[in-house]
matplotlib code that plots the C-alpha trace (Angstrom):
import matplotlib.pyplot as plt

x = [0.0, 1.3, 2.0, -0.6, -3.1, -2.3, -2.4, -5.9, -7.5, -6.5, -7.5, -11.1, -11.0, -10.1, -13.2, -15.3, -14.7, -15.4, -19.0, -19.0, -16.5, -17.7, -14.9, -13.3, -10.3, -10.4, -11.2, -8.3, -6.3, -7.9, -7.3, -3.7, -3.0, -5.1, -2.0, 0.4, -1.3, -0.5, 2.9, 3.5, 2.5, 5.0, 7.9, 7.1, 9.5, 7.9, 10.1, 8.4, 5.2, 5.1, 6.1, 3.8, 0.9, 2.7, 2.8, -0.5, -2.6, -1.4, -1.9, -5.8, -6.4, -4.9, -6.3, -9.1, -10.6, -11.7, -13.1, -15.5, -16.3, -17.3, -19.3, -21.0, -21.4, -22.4, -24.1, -26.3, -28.1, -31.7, -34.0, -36.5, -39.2, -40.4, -37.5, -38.4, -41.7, -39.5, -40.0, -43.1, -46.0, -49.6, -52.7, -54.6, -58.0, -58.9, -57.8, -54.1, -53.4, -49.8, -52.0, -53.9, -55.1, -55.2, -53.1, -53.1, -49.6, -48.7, -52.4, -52.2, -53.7, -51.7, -52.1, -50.6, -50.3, -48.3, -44.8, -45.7, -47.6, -50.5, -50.8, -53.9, -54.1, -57.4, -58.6, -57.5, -54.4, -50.6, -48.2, -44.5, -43.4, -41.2, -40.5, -42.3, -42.9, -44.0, -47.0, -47.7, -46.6, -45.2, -46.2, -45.7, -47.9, -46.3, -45.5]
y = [0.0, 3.5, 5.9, 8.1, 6.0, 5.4, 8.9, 9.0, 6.3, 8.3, 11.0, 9.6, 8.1, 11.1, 13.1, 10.3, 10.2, 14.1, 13.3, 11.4, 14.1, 17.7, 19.5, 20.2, 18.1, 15.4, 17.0, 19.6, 16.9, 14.9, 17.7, 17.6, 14.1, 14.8, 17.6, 14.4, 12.6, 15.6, 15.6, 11.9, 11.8, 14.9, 13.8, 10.2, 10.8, 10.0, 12.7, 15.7, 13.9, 13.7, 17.7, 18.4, 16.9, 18.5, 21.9, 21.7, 20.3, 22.4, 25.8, 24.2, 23.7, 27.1, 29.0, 28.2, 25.9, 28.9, 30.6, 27.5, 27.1, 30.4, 30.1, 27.0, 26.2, 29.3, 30.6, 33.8, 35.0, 33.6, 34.3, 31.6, 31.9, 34.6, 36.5, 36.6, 38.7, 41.5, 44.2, 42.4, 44.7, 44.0, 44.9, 46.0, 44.4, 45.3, 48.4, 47.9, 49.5, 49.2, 46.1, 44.2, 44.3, 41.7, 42.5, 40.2, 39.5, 37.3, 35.7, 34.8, 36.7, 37.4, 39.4, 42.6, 45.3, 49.1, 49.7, 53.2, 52.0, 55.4, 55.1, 53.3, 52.5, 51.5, 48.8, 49.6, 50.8, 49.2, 48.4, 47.3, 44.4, 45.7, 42.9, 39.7, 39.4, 35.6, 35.5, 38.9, 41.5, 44.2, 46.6, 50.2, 52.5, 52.9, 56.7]
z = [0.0, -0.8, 1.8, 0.1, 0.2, 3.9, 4.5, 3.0, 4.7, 8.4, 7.0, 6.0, 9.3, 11.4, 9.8, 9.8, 13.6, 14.1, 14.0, 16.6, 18.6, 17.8, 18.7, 15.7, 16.5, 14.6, 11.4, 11.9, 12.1, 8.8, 7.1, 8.1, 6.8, 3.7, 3.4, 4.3, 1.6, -0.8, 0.4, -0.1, -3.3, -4.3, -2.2, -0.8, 1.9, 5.1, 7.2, 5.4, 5.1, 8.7, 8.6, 6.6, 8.9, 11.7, 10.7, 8.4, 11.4, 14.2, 11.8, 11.8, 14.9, 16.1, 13.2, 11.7, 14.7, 17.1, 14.0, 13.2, 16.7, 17.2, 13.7, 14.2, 18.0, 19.1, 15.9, 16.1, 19.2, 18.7, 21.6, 22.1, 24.9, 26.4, 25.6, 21.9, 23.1, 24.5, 21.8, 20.0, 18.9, 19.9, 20.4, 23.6, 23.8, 27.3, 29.7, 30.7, 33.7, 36.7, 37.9, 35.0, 31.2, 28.1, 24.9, 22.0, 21.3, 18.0, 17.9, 21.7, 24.3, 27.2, 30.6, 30.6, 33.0, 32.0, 32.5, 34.5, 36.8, 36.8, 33.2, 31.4, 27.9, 26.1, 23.9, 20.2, 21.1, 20.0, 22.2, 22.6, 25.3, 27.4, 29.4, 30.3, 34.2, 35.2, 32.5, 32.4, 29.6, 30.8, 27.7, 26.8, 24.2, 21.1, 20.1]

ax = plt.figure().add_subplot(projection="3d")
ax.plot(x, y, z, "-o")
ax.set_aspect("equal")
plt.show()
């Protein structure tokens, strides 16, 4: 067997394996043999083949690793919850006051109370969530 075709078997195997891992490792480090691979087939001596991998995998891994963790594991900040009503527009269907009301809110009608506590806002009226307090929307007229 060619020490190419060696070096593309681990390779195969070490990004095959990342699935199971996650962590980026393993495929930093397939990609460094698949560079192996390259360099075995140019060179075929096992010294700088091993170089190669060396040098190509650890440049990975301390490159481009953090930058593909940051892309993919955290990804973009998507509220879910009640946090994704904080800012949502509705509609007031019954006298919001500091203590109690009902707004509509994406179909759903929630309780609501004002975010000044003195202020009342009537039916018909749109609001903004300002906050969401246990079940209750904490709302605000919008200007």
């Amino acid at each position: 067997m060619t020490p190419a075709l060696i070096w593309l078997i681990v390779a195969v195997a070490l990004i095959a394996a990342e699935v199971l891992s996650g962590d980026f490792v393993l495929v930093m480090l397939g990609l460094g043999a698949l560079f192996g691979a390259g360099s075995a087939l140019i060179t075929g001596n096992a010294v700088i083949d091993v170089l190669v991998f060396a040098v190509a995998s650890t440049g990975l891994i301390w490159l481009a690793r953090p930058a593909l963790k940051r892309r993919f594991l955290h990804g973009p900040d998507i509220k879910t919850g009640t946090a994704a009503l904080v800012g949502a527009h509705g509609v007031v269907l019954s006298t919001v006051d500091g203590q109690s009301g009902r707004v509509k809110l994406g179909g759903d009608v929630w309780s609501a109370r004002s975010f000044v506590d003195d202020e009342q806002i009537e039916p018909g009226t749109k609001v903004t969530v300002v906050e969401i307090s246990g079940a209750t929307a904490v709302v605000s007229p919008e200007p």
